[in-house]
N, C-alpha and C positions, 0 to 999 in steps of 0.2 A: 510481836507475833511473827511468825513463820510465814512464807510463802503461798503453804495450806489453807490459812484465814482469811475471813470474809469481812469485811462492813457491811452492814445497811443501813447508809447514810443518813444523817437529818433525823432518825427518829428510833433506833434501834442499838446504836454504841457497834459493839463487837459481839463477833462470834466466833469460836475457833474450831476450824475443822475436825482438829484431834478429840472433840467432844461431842460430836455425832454421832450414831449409830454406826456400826459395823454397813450398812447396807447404806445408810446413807453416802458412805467414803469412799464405796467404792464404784459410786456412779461414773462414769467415764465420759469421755470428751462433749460428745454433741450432749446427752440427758445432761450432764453435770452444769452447762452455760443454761440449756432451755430450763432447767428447775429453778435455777437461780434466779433469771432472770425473770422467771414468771412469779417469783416470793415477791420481788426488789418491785415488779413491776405493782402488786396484787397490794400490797403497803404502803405506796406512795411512795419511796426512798428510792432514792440513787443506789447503784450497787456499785462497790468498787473491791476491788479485792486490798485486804488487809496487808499491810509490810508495804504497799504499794504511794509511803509515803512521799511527794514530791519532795527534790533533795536540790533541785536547779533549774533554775529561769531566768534570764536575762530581760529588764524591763518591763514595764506594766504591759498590761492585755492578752487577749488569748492568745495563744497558738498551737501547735501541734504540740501531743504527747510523744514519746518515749518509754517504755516499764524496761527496766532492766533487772532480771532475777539471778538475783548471787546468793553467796552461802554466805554462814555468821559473823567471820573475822571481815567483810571487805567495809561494814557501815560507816566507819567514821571516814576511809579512804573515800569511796563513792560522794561519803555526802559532803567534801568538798570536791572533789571534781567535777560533778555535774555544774557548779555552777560556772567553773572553769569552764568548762565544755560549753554551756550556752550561752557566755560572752564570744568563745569561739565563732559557734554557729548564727549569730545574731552579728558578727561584725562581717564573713562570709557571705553569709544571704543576706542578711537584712529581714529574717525571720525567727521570732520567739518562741521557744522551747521551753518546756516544761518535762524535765524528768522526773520519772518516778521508782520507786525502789520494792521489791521482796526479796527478803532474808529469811533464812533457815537451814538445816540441815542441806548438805549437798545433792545428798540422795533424795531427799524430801522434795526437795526442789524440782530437781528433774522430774520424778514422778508427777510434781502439779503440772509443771506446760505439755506433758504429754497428757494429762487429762484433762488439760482445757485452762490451762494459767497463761492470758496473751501476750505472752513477751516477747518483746521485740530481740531482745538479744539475752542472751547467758552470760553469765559470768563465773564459772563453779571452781569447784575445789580441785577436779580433777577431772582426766578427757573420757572416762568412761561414762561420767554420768551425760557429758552431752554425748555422747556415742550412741547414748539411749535415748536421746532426744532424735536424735539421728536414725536410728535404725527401728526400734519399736514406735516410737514416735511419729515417725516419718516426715517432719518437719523442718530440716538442712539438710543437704546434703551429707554423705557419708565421707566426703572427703573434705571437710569443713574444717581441718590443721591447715592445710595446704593455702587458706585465703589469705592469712597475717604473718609477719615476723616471730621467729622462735618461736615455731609449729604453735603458732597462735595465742602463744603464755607472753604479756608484757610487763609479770611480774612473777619472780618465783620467791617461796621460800622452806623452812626446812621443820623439823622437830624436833621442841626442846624439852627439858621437864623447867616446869616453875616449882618451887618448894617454899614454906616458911622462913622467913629470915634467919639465918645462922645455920641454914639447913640439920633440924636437929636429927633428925635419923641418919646423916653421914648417907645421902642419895646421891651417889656420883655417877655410876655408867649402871646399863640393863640388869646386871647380876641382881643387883639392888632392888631390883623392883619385885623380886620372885619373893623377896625375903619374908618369912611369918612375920604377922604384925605389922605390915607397912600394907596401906591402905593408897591404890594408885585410882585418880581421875582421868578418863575417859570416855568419849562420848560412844555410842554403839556404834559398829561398824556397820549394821545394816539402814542407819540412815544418815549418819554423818563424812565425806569425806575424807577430811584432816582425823577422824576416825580408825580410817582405813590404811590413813600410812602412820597412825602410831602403831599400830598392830601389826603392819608389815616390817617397819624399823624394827619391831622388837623382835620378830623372825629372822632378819637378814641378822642382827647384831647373834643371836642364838646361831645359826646355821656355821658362821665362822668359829663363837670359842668354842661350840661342839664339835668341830669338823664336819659339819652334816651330818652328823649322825641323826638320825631323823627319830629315832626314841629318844633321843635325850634332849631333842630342839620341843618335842612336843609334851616330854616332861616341863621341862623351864613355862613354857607358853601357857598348861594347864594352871601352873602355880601364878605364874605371871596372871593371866585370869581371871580366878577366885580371890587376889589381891583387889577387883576393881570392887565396890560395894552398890552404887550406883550406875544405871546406863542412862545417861541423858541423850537427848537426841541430836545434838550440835555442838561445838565447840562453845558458841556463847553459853549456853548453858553449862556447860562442865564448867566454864570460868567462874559459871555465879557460882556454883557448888564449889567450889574448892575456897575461893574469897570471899564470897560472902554469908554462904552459909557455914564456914568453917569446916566441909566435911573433905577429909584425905590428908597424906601428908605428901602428896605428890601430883600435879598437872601435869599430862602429858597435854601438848599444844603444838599448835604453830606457835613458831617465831614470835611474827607482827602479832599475833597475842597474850604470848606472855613478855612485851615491852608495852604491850597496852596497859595490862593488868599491874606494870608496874607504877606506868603511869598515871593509872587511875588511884588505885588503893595504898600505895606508897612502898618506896625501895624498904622502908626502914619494917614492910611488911612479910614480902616476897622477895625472890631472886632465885634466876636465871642459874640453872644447870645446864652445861652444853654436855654431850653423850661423847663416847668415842668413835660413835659413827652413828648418821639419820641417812634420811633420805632425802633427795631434792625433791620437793616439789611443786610443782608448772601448773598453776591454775590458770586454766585458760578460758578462750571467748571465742565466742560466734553469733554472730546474727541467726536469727530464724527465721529463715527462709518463707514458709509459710504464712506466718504473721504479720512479716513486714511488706509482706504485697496486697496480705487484706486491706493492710491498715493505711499503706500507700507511704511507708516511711523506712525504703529499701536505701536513699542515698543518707538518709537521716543517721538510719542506723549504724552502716557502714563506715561514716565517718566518724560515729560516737567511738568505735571499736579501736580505729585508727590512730586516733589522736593521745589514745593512752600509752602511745609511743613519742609523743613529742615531748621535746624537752622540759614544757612547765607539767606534765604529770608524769614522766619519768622519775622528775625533782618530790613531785606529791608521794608516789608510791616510798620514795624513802622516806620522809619526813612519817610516813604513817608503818613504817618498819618493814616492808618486801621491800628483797632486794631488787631494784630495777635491772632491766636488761641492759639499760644503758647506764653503767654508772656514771658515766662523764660530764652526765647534767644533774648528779643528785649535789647536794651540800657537803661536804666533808667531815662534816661533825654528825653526821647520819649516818653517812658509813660507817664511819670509825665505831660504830656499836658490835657491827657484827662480824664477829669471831669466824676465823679460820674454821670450817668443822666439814672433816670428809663423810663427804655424803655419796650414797651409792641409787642410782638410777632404777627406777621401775622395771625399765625394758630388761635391764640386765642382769637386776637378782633374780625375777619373777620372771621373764616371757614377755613382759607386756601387760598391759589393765584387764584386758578378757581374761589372759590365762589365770590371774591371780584373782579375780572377781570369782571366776568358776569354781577354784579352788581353793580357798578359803571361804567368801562370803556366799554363795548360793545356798540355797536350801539345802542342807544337810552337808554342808564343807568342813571346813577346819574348824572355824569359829565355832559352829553348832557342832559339831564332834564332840570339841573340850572343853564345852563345858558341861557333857555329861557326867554323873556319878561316876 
C-alpha cells in the first residue's frame, strides 16, 4: 500500500485511503489525525499509518522510531539500509532504532505529510515534491537542498524503456513510441514522479529532432500520449502492469527499476532499452523540520539522512541499481551495468521543477491540454 493507507491494528487489517469518499480525502492536517485517531481510539486498535512497515532495528527492545516516506522504486534499497543504519546508530549511541517505511507515488506522497503523514524525513522522486512539503506544507525549510551533499540527492538515476525479450516491436529511441499500435507504460504524471521525467524525456528528446518547433513537438507528445492505455499512479505499479499483468509493449521507468524487474521476472523475460537521450535524475532527502522536533528525533533524523552518503550505503545504493554519488565505494561488477546514456538536466531543458510543474502538469497545462480530443 501507498503512503495514503491506514491500519487499524490488532482488529481491523487494512484500509486504503484511495477508497474513501471524495470528502473523506480531503480532510486535511489537524481534522485528518483527530478523525483518525478518534476511529483508532473509538475501536480499541492501535492506529498506524499503512506502508509504514518497520524495515530496521538493531537488537532486542524498544526504542525510538523513525518513518521515513519515499516513492515506489526506493523499497528494496531502504529495506536493507535501515538495518545498516541501526547497527550504525546502536554502535554510536548505544540506542535502538526501529525504522519505519511509506511507499507510493511521489506526488502522492508528498501530499500525505502535508496533510498529516508524520514523517520524519522524505525521501522522493524529485525536489518539487518536497518543495511542496516545504512551501505549502510548511514543514522544512525552503532551503532544505542546501543541508546535504549534491544538493541533497545521494543517489541519482535516469530513464529507460523495459520491453519484452527480443524486443519485438523494434523500440529503440522516442520516435518509437508515437508509433500506431505500440502500447507504452506509464505511471500519471499527476501523481507519480519518475512519471514526470518520462514525460519530460520524451519532450526534451521531441524539442531537439523537431527543432523546437513547438506544433510538431506537441503533435509527437499527443500521439506519444494516447499510446499509453493505462495511468497507474506509481512506478511500482506500471511495473506490475507491464510484467505481470502483461499489459503494453513498452515500460517507461527508472533505471534501478527496470534491473529490478529484471531481476525479479527474468532476463530471459524483459530487457533494457537505453534512449538516445533521458534525463538525470536526483532524488533527494530532507528531514522535516516540524516533525522531528515534535517527535524529538532532530539528531536521529539527521544522521539517518547523512549516512546515505557513507561508503557501506553508497556500496548499497549500487548493488540496488542508483547510481551513487560516490562511485569509488560501489562494487565494480555494479557499476559495470550501467551504460554511458547522455542525459540532459531539469534546470536546463525546462527552467527548473516549478517552471515545468506549471507548465505541463498544473491544472490545465500541457499534459491536460493533450490529451484533449
Amino acid at each position: 500500500m501507498g503512503g495514503g493507507a491506514l491500519v487499524l491494528a490488532e482488529r481491523f487489517g487494512t484500509m486504503d485511503i484511495d477508497q474513501l469518499s471524495g470528502a473523506e480525502r480531503v480532510l486535511r492536517r489537524g481534522e485528518f489525525l483527530r478523525g483518525m485517531m478518534g476511529l483508532a481510539m473509538g475501536l480499541g486498535g492501535g492506529l498506524l499509518w499503512a506502508g509504514c512497515k518497520p524495515s530496521g532495528s538493531a537488537g532486542g527492545g524498544k526504542g525510538r522510531s523513525l518513518l521515513n516516506v519515499s516513492y515506489d522504486p526506493t523499497r528494496e534499497f531502504y529495506g536493507e539500509y535501515n538495518p545498516l543504519f541501526a547497527e550504525h546508530w546502536l554502535a554510536k549511541t548505544g540506542e535502538r532504532v526501529e525504522i519505519r517505511q511509506s511507499h507510493g507515488g511521489s506526488g502522492k506522497q508528498a501530499r500525505a505529510v502535508i496533510d498529516g503523514l508524520p514523517a520524519d524525513v522524505v525521501t522522493l522522486a524529485l525536489p518539487l515534491d518536497i518543495d511542496e512539503v516545504a512551501g505549502r506544507g510548511g514543514l522544512l525549510s525552503k532551503a532544505w537542498r542546501e543541508r546535504l551533499p549534491m544538493r541533497s540527492a545521494p543517489y541519482t538515476s535516469t530513464i529507460v524503456f523495459l520491453v519484452r525479450k527480443g524486443n519485438p516491436k523494434g523500440l529503440r529511441d522516442w520516435a518509437d513510441l508515437a508509433r500506431e499500435g505500440v502500447q507504452v507504460i506509464t505511471p500519471s504524471p499527476k501523481t507519480g514522479g519518475g512519471a514526470r521525467y518520462n514525460y519530460l524525456a520524451a519532450w526534451a528528446w521531441a524539442e531537439e529532432a523537431f527543432q523546437r518547433d513547438p506544433a510538431r513537438v506537441r503533435e509527437y507528445m499527443r500521439r506519444f500520449l494516447k499510446n499509453v492505455p493505462v495511468w497507474d499512479s506509481g512506478a511500482r505499479g506500471a511495473t506490475s502492469t507491464f510484467a505481470q499483468r502483461k499489459i503494453g509493449d513498452v515500460l517507461l521507468t527508472w533505471e534501478n527499476e527496470a534491473f529490478l524487474a529484471m531481476k525479479e521476472f527474468g532476463a530471459d523475460q524483459v530487457e533494457v532499452v537505453v534512449p538516445s537521450v533521458s534525463l538525470l535524475a536526483e532524488p533527494p532527502v530532507a528531514v522535516v523540520d516540524s516533525n522531528v522536533k515534535a517527535h524529538g528525533t532532530e539528531a536521529l533524523a539527521a544522521e539517518y539522512l547523512s549516512f546515505l552518503y557513507s561508503p557501506g550505503a553508497q556500496r548499497l545504493a549500487a548493488k540496488h541499481f542508483f547510481r551513487p554519488v560516490h562511485p569509488e565505494h560501489a562494487a565494480p561488477e555494479d557499476l559495470a551495468r550501467f551504460q554511458t546514456i547522455r542525459m540532459r538536466d531539469v534546470e536546463e531543458a525546462f527552467g527548473g521543477w516549478a517552471k515545468a510543474q506549471a507548465e505541463h502538469f498544473g491544472d490545465g497545462g500541457n499534459f491536460d491540454q493533450l490529451q484533449r480530443p
